[in-house]
N, C-alpha and C positions, 0 to 999 in steps of 0.2 A: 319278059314282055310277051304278050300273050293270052288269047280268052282259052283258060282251063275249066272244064269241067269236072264238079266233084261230086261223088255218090259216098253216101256214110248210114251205118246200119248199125244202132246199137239195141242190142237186146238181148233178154236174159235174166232170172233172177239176180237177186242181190248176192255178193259174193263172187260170183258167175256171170257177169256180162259180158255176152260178145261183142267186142268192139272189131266192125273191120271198114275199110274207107279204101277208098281209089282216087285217085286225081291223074285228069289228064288231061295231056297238051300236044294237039296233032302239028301245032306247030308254033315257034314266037324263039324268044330270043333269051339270049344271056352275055351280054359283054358285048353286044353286034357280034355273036356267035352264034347261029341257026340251031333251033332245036328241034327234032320232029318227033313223034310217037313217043311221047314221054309219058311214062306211065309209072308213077310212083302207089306203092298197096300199103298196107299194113291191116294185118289180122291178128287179134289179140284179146287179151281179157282180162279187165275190168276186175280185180281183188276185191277191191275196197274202195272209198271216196277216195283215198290217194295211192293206191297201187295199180299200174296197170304194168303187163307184159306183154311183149305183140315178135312178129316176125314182120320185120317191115323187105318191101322186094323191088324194086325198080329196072325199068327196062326203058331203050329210046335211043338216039343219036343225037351230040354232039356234035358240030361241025362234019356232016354226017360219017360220022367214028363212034360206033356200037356202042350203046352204055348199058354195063348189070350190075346190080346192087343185090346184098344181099347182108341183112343185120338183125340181132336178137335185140331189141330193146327191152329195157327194164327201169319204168320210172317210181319210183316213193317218194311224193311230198315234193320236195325241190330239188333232192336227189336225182340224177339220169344216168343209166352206161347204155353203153350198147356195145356190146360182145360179137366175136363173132362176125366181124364187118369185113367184108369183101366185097372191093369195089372195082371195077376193068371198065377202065377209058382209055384209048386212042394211045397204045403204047404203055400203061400205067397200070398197076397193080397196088392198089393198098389192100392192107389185112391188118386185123387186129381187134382192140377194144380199148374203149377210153370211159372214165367213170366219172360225172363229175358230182363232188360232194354236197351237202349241205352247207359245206361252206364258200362254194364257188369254186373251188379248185380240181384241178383235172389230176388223174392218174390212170396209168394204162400202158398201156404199147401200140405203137403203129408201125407197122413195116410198108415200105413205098419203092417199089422200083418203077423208075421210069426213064424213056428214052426224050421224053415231053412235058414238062410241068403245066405248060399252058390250060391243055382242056381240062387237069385237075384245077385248079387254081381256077379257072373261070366258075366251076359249082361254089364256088366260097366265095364267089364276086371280085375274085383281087385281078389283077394282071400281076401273071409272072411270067418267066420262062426260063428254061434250060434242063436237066438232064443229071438222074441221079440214084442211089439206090443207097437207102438210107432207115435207120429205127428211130424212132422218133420216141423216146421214154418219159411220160410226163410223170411227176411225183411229188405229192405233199411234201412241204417242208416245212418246219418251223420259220414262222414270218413268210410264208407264202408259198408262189408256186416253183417246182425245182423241173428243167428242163434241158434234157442230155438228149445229142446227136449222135449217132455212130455212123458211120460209113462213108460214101466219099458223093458229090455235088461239083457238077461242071455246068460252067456260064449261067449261071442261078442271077438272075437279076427279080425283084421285087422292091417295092415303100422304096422306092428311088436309090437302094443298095443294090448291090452287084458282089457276087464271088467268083473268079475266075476255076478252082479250083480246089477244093478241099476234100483232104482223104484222113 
């Protein structure tokens, strides 16, 4: 919630187009959670009608709790990853890269350690909360998507579930 302003500049031969964009929001909302100087970029280049590659970068505060982003995207056709993600919110560190197929399905790794799920969890719109340092391994599988936890999750409530404890 929130009036963002956005600047976008594409240009460039074919083959070669720069693509770069800014969006920002001095201030609005997420979850009735205050957002100020959000400032999300991405600067990149336009391959082909369906390749682009960019460095996307993000700054701003969360309940005013610093946020940095930092990710390689790479999209073909209906294909997306993005590598190379590193995200710090308000206690919370993810890292990694997640790929999703042409067939919908994700593979990748995420690493998360956090003392607070909440202000992650509000960027993805959910309410959660609790406390946890954890991999998060997505993987094709035959018949669909395959998805492994490693590490350990205290008072994790979310979707009206609850884990007091998992290691």
């Amino acid at each position: 919630e929130g009036a963002a302003e956005v600047e976008a500049l594409v240009d460039g031969p074919v083959g070669a187009v720069e693509v770069t964009g800014t969006v920002r929001l001095a201030e609005g909302q997420v979850l009735d959670r205050p957002v100020e100087n959000l400032r999300l970029s991405i600067d990149g280049v336009l391959r082909s009608a369906s390749r682009l590659t960019a460095q996307i970068t993000g700054t701003g505060a969360l309940d005013a709790e610093p946020l940095s982003l930092s990710a390689e995207m790479d999209m073909a056709g209906e294909a997306l990853g993005l590598r190379a993600l590193d995200l710090t919110l308000a206690g919370t560190r993810a890292t990694g890269g997640v790929v999703r197929g042409l067939d919908g399905l994700l593979a990748g790794d995420l690493e998360i350690e956090s003392t607070n799920l909440s202000p992650l969890a509000a960027l993805a719109l959910v309410e959660a909360q609790g406390a946890g340092d954890i991999t998060l391994r997505l993987r094709r599988q035959e018949g669909g998507q395959g998805v492994s936890l490693v590490g350990a999750l205290q008072n994790v409530a979310a979707f009206d579930q609850s884990i007091e404890a998992l290691d």
